[in-house]
Structures are given as structure tokens and as C-alpha cells.
C-alpha positions in Angstrom: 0.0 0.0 0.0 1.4 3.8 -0.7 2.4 5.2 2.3 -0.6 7.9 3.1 0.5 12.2 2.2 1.7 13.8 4.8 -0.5 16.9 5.8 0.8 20.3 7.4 -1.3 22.1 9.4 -2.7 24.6 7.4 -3.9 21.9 6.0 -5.6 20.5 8.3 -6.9 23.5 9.7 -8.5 24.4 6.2 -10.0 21.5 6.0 -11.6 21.6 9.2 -12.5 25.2 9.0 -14.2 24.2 5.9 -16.2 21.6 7.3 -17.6 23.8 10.5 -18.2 26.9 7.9 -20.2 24.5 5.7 -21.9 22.3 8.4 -21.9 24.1 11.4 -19.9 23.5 14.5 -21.9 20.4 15.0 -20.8 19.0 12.1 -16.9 19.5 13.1 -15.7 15.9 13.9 -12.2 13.7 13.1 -14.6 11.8 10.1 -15.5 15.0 8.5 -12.0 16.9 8.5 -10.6 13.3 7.3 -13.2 12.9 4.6 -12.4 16.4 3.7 -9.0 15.7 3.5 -9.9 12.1 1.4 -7.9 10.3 4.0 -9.1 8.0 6.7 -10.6 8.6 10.2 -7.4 7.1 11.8 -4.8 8.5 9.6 -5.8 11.6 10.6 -4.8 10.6 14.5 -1.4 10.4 13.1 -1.2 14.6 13.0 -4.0 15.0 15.8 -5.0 13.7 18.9 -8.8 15.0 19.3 -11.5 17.2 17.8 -10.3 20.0 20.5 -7.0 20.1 18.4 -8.6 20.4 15.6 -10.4 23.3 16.9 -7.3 25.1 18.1 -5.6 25.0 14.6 -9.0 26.8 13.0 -9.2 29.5 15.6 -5.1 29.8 15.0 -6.6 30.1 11.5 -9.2 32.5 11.5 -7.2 35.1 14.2 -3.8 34.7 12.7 -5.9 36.4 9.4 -6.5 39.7 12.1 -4.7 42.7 11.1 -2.3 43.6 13.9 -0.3 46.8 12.8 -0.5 49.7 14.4 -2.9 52.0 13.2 -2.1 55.8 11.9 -0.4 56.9 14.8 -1.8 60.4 14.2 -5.4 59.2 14.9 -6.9 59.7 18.3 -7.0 57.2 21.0 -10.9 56.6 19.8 -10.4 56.4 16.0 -7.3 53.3 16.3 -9.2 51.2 19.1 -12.1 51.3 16.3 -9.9 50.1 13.6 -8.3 47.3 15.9 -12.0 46.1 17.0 -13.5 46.6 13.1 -10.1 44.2 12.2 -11.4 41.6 14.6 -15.0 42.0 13.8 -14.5 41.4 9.9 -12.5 38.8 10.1 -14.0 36.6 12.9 -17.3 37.7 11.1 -16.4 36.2 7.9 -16.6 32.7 10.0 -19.6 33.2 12.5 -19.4 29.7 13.4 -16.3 29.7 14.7 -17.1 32.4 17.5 -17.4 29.9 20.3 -14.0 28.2 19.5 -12.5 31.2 19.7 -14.0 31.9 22.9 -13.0 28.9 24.0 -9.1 29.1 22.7 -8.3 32.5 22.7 -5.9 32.4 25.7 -4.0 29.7 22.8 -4.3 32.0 20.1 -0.9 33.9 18.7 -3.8 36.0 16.7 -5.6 37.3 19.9 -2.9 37.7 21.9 -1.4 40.1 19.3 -4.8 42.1 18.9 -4.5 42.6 22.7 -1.5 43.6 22.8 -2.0 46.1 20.1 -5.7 46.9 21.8 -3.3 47.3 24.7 -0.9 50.0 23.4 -3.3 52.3 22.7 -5.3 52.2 25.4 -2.5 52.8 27.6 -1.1 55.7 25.6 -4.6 56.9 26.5 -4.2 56.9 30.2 -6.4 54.0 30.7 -4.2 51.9 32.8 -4.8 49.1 35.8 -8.3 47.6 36.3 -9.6 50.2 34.3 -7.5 48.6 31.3 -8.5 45.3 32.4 -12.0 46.1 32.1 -11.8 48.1 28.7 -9.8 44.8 27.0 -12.2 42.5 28.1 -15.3 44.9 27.4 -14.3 45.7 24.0 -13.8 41.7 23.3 -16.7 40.8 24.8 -18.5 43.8 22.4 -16.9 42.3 19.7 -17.6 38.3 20.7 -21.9 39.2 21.2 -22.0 41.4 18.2 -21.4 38.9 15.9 -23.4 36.4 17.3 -26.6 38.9 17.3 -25.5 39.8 13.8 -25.3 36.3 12.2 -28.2 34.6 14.9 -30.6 37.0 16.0 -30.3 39.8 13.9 -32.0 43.0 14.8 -34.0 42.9 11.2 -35.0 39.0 11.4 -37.7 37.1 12.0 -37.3 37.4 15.8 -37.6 41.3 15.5 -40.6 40.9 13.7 -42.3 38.8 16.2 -41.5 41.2 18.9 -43.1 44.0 16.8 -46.4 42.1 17.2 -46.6 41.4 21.3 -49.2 43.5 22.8 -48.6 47.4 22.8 -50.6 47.4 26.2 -48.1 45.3 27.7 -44.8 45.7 26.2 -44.7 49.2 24.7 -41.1 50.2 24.5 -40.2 46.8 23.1 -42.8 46.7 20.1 -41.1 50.2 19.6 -38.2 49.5 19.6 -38.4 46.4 17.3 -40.2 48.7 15.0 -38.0 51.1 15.2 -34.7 48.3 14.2 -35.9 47.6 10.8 -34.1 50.9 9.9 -31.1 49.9 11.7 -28.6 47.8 9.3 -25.8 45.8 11.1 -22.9 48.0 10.4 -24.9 50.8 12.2 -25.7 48.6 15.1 -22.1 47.6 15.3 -21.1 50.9 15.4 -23.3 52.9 17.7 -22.7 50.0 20.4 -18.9 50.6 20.2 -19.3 54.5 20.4 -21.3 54.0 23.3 -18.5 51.9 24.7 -16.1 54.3 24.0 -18.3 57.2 25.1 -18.0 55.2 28.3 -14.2 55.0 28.9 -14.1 58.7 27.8 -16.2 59.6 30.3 -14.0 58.0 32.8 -10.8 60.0 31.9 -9.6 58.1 29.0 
């Protein structure tokens, strides 16, 4: 018999980010990345042990694709931690089903580490330093983490939204409003405001 290809792993972590962007992070298994691959089930354990490895190389995937540059020095505090969060929202977006890997593996993840660090820089250039800074990193990634998720599962135009614009005025006023009032609101908008209001919030505090 031919002695089966050896696989590197970008390979195998295109193969398996292929198979949870097509079926779904259910779907994400050693038979699907191997079938994927057109090898079998147990030649894959030859270059992983387990489906969680699997899942680390795809986040490794996704965040190594982040932008981590600095951005123009000459912008405000404001304007480069909203080009360091829009990086990470586009291209975590672009794979919506790998959010809760990356969740998951992020303390793994050369990618996210990187972000932070950059998210990091500025914010301390700012002044925002200590627990404050702890707070801000882990605000602006958990911004960033839920937008996406409401964007790609429950967004503010979808069928859930409609629903909501049809409960009782009597008894839930504000939220038939509201939900009325998101079909105007497009996703890039929603993104947006959130993170200004976020922003708005560290300003506030002296940042």
C-alpha cells in the first residue's frame, strides 16, 4: 500500500474550518476533517489527537488572518481602538461559526494575543491603565464576541424582531417600539453605535 501524504497544518486547519463553515460546528468531527482531506478517520490521529485540536488550529486560522499593525499613529485614542475592533469583527465575522472556538481558545491563540496587545498600546497611551484597562480589554472583546453572534443569529432585522413588533402594545410598549424602530437599523450601524457607546463610556472615565 502507498504510504498515506503527509498533511501540514494549514492543512488540516482548512480542512476543518471548511467543514464547520459548511456544516456548522456540530458538524466539526475527526470523520468530517478526514473525509475532507480524502484520508481516513485514523490516519488523521497520526497529525491529531482529538477534535479540540482540531479546533485550536481553525481559531489559529481564522485570528492569525487579524490585522495587527498599528494603526495611523496620528489618529486619536478613539479612531485606532475602532480600527483594531472593526479588524477583529470582519474577520471573525467572515466565520460566525467559529465564535465559540475562539472563545473557547483565545488564551491559545498567537492572533488574539497580538490584537490585545496592540488593543493594549493604545489604550494605555490613552491613560487608561490598571483595572480600568483590564475592564476596557475585556469589554471591547466581549463587544466584539456578542456582536457577531446577534448579527449572524438573531439579527436585529430577522424574524425574531418581527415577532417582537407584534406582542401586545398594552403590555410591552417600549419593546414593540423599539423592534419597529430596528428595521431601519442595518448591522454595520448597530455595530457601530454599540462601540461608540462603549467608547463614550471609557471617555467619560478620563480616557
Amino acid at each position: 500500500m502507498p504510504r498515506p501524504r503527509s498533511l501540514t497544518p494549514d492543512q488540516l486547519a482548512s480542512a476543518a474550518l471548511a467543514v464547520t463553515d459548511r456544516d456548522g460546528l456540530a458538524g466539526l468531527s475527526m470523520r468530517a476533517v478526514a473525509q475532507e482531506l480524502g484520508v481516513s478517520t485514523m490516519g488523521l490521529y497520526r497529525y491529531v489527537h482529538d477534535r479540540e485540536e482540531l479546533e485550536r488550529l481553525v481559531v489559529e486560522l481564522v485570528l492569525s488572518a487579524v490585522d495587527t499593525e498599528p494603526p495611523d499613529p496620528g489618529a486619536s485614542w478613539r479612531e485606532r481602538v475602532e480600527v483594531m475592533v472593526r479588524r477583529l469583527r470582519d474577520t471573525v465575522g467572515a466565520h460566525p461559526e467559529v465564535v465559540p472556538l475562539a472563545i473557547a481558545h483565545r488564551h491559545h491563540s498567537l492572533g488574539v494575543l497580538r490584537w490585545s496587545e496592540a488593543v493594549l498600546a493604545v489604550l494605555t497611551e490613552a491613560g487608561v491603565e490598571g483595572e480600568r484597562r483590564v475592564v476596557a480589554l475585556r469589554g471591547l472583546l466581549s463587544y466584539v464576541i456578542g456582536a457577531i453572534q446577534l448579527e449572524h443569529l438573531g439579527a436585529l432585522s430577522g424574524p425574531g424582531t418581527t415577532a417582537i413588533t407584534e406582542l401586545p402594545p398594552a403590555e410591552f410598549p417600549h419593546l414593540a417600539e423599539t423592534a419597529r424602530d430596528a428595521r431601519n437599523v442595518d448591522a454595520g450601524q448597530e455595530f457601530l453605535g454599540g462601540l461608540a457607546l462603549l467608547l463614550d463610556g471609557l471617555d467619560a472615565q478620563g480616557g
